[in-house]
N, C-alpha and C positions, 0 to 999 in steps of 0.2 A: 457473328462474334469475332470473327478472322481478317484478316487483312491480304494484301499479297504479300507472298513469302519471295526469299530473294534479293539480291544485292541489285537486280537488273536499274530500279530508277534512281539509284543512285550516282550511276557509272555516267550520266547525264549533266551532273552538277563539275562545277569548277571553272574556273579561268584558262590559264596555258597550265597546260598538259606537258608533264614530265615524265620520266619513264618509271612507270610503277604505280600509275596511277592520276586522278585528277587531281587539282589544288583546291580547296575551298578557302573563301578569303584571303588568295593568292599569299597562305601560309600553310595549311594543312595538306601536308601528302598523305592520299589515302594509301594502304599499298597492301591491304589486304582483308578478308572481311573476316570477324571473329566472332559473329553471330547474330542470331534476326528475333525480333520480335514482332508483338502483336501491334505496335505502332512505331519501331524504327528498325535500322539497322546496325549494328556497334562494327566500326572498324578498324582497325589498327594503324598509325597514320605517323607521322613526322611532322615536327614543329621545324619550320625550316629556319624559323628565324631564333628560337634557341637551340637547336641540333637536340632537339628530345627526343624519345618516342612518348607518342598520348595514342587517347585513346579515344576517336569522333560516333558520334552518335547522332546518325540523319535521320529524322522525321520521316514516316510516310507523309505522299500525297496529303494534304487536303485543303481545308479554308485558309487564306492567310494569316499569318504571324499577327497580332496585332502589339500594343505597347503592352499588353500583361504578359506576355512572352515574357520581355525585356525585363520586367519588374520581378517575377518569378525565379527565371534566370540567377539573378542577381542574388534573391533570398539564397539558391543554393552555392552560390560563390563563395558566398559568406560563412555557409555551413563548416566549422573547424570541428573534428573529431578522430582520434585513429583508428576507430570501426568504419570511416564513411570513405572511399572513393572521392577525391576534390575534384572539383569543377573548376577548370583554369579559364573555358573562355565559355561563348557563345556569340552566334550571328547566324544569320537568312542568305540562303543565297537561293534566287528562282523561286523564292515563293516556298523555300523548304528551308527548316529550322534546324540548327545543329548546335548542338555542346561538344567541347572538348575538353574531356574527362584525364584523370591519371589514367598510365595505363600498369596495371596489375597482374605481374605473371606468376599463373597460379589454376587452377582448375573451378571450375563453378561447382555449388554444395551438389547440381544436378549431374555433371560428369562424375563424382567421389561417389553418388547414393549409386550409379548405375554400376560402377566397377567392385565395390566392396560394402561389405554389411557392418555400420559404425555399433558399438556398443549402446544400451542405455544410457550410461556414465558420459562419453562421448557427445551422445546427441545434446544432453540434457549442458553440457559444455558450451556447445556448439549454438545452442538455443540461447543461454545465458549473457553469450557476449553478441549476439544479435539484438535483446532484448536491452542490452545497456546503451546500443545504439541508438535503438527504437527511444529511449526515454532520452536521451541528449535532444534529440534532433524536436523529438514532440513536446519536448520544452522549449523549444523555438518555435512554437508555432506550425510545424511541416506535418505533415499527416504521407507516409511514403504510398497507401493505396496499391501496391503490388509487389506484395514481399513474398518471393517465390526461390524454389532450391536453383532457378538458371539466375537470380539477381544478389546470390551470396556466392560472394567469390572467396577464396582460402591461397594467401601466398605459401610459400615452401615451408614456413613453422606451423601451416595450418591455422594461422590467424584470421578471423573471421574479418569481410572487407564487404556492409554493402554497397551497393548501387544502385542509380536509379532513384535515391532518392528524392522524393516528391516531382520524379518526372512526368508523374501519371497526374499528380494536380494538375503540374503544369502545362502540359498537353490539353486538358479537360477544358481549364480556363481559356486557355487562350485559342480555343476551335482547331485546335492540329489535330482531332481525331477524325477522319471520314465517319459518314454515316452509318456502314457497317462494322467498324470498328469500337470494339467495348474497349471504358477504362479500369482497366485489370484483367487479371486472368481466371480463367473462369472454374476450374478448379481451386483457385484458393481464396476465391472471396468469399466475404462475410454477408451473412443475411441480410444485412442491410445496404449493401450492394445491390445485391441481387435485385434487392424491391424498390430500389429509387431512393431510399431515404438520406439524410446526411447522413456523411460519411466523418469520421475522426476517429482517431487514436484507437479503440475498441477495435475496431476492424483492422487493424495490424495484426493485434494478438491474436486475433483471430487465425487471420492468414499464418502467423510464424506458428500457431496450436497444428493446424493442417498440415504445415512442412513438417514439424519433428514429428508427427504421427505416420507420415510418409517416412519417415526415415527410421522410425523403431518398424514398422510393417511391413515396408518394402514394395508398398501400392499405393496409387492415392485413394481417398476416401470419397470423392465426389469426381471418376474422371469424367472426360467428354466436354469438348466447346459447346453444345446448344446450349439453348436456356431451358431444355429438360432437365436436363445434367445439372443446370445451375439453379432451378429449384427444388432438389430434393432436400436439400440443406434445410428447405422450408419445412420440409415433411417428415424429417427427423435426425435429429442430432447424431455426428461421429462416432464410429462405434471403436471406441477406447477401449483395447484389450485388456482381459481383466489379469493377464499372467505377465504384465508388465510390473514393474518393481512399483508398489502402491506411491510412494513419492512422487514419482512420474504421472501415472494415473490419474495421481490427482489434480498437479496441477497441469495436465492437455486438458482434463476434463471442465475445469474452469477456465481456460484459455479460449475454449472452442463453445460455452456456452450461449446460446442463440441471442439469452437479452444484453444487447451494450454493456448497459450497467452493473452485469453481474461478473464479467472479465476485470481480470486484475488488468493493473496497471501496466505502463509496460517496467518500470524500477522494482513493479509488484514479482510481476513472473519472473525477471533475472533475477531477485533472490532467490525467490521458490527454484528455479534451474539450478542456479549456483549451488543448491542447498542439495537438491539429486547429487549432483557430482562429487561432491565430496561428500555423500553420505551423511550429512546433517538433516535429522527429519525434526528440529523444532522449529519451523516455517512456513510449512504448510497450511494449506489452507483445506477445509473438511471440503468431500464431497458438495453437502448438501447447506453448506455457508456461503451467501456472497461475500465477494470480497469486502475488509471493512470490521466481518461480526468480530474477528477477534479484538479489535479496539473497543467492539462495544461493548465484550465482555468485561473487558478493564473498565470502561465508564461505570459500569455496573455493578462492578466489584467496589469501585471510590466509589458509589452513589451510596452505598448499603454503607461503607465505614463511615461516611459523612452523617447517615440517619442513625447509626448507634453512637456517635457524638452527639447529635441532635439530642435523642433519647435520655442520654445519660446526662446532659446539661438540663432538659424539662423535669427528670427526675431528682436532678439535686433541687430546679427552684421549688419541685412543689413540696421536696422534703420538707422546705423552710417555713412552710406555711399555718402548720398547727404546731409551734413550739410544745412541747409538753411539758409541764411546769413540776419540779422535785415533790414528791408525795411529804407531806409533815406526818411525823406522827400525833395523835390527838394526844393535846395538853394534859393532865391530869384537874379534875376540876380544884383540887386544891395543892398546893406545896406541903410539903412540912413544915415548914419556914412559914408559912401560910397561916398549918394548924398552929402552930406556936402560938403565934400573933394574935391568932383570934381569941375576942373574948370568948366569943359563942364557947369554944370548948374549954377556956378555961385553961386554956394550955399555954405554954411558954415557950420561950424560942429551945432549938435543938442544941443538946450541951455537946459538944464536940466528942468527951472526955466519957458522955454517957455511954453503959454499957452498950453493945449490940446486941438488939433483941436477938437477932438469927445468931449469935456468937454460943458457943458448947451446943452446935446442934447436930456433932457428930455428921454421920454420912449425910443428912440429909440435905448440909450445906454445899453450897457448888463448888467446882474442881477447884483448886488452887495453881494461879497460875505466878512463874517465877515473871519478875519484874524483864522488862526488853534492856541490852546490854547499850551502853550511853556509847554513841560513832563520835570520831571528831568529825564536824561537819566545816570547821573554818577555814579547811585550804578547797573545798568546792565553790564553784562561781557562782556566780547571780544567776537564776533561771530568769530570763528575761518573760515580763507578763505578755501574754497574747494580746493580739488587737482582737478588737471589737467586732464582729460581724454583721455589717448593716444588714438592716431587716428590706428584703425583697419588696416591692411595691406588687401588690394584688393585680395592678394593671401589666406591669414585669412580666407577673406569670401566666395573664390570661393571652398577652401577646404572645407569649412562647406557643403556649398550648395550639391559640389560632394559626403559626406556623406551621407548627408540625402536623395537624391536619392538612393544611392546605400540601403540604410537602407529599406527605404518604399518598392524598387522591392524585398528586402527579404523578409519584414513581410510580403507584398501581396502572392509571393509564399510559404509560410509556413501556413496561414492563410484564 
């Protein structure tokens, strides 16, 4: 899993030799080393042809450079952001591959975790603008594959700076790893690292859930280079303290989640971060929800007001269906006007003038009531008549109905 440690093969490369060091691509003065990893060297160096200071990064040993070097290279040239470290150049010399990087002075997150103990609020800071990184660049396509506390640098305001990214694709693609050399570091990769499979975007999160868990704990969660070490990750999940401020909690413990698909995003977790540090807990994501459900609670939520419209629209067509017609009351089989006329009774039409049989019938006649008081009605407007409301078609509403069945065996099987 290790390589050689040390500046020693490097001190080999360059043209003429200047004092303080070698030249590579008789521009870069090396002039001193600022640190090693598991596949190069980073060293502090002079642009001699713009009187800079940069910052070179030489390859170990291995198979030649080929042209996806080249093409690689390029993609992170291109990379514009103010969380990223810029890549000004690159080029091979001896058969050994080199970038020239800004150079950033300032302490790595792994010097600051060693010397002092950051707060929750901090971390969760610290993680947030890493995590805004991680979503620029993974919208470009880069997948960085080794986000670790020595590849976050922090200038004097504490601003977060990384690096390295996607040096580790780039190395992978184009055969610059030796044989004993793994791409990534073996405490902060992700399961799916570990077991060969494709790698993307999920396995950052992964790796940056690992650093801020190291840095709220003060230890790592999986150390050791072998690949004992790097498969316990397989055997059981980070143990996320439970006396960490639950916001936090919750989201490493989705961060650091074994399946890909259940890790947020990386724009996911800088809010969830962002949302720690200033104390804002409506963002979070639950324990036991992959990333996602609360959107699905919203689909869910419209789904249901969409089916009580539904409802309420099938319930007026079928209202319309059996109009119910004004009850009559039953005629009398004759008038008086009637009996009058008729010969049969011999009777005659009604005298307007004739006594009222019911008239001096004392109580037993009905209340008397006083006549209703005459409004003037001629300065109110026209009530304008209603329109007509066409009658539904039968087929209207057996389509509705076959709808709304068909609608509810969906939601029932999605739901």
């Amino acid at each position: 899993m290790g390589g050689p440690a040390g500046p020693e093969p490097t001190r080999v490369l360059g043209g003429p030799h200047a004092p303080g060091g070698p030249v590579l691509g008789g521009r870069y003065r090396l002039t001193g080393l600022l640190g090693t990893g598991g596949m190069a060297d980073v060293h502090r160096a002079v642009d001699l042809r713009l009187d800079r200071p940069v910052a070179v990064k030489v390859f170990r040993p291995g198979t030649d450079p080929d042209q996806r070097f080249h093409e690689e290279a390029r993609t992170l040239a291109n990379l514009n952001h103010p969380g990223l470290i810029a890549v000004h150049d690159f080029g091979v010399e001896q058969h050994r591959a080199y970038l020239v990087m800004e150079l950033v002075e300032g302490p790595t997150l792994r010097a600051l975790l060693d010397r002092e103990h950051l707060s929750p609020a901090e971390v969760a800071r610290i993680g947030s603008d890493i995590a805004t990184v991680l979503a620029h660049v993974h919208s470009q396509g880069v997948v960085h594959r080794d986000v670790t506390p020595s590849n976050v640098l922090l200038d004097h305001g504490r601003r977060v700076r990384l690096s390295d990214f996607g040096i580790s694709r780039l190395a992978d693609a184009s055969g610059l790893t030796s044989a004993d050399v793994a791409v990534g570091t073996v405490p902060y990769m992700a399961p799916e690292q570990v077991q060969g499979d494709q790698v993307g975007p999920p396995a950052d999160i992964y790796a940056l859930g690992l650093v801020l868990l190291e840095a709220v704990t003060g230890h790592r969660e999986y150390p050791g280079d072998s690949w004992e070490a790097a498969a316990q990750r397989l055997s059981r999940p980070p143990a996320v303290p439970t006396d960490l401020p639950d916001p936090l909690r919750r989201a490493l413990l989705t961060m650091t989640d074994t399946d890909p698909a259940r890790r947020p995003t990386a724009r996911q977790a800088a809010d969830m971060l962002a949302a720690v540090a200033t104390g804002d807990d409506d963002v979070y994501i639950a324990d036991d929800e992959p990333p996602g459900s609360t959107a699905k609670r919203y689909l869910a939520i419209a789904l249901v007001l969409v089916a009580l419209l539904i409802a309420l629209v099938v319930a007026t067509l079928a209202g319309g269906e059996d109009t119910p017609e004004t009850a009559q009351p039953n005629a009398p089989a004759t008038t008086t006007e009637d009996a009058g006329n008729d010969p049969a009774t011999g009777g005659s039409a009604a005298d307007p003038t004739a006594e009222d049989p019911g008239a001096g019938a004392g109580e037993e006649s009905g209340p008397a009531f006083p006549d209703p008081p005459n409004f003037d009605t001629s300065d109110l407007p026209d009530i304008p008549d209603l329109p007509d409301v066409p009658e539904v078609p039968e087929s209207v509403r057996e389509d509705a109905r076959g709808l709304w069945g068909q609608f509810t065996d969906w939601f029932s099987s999605v739901f």
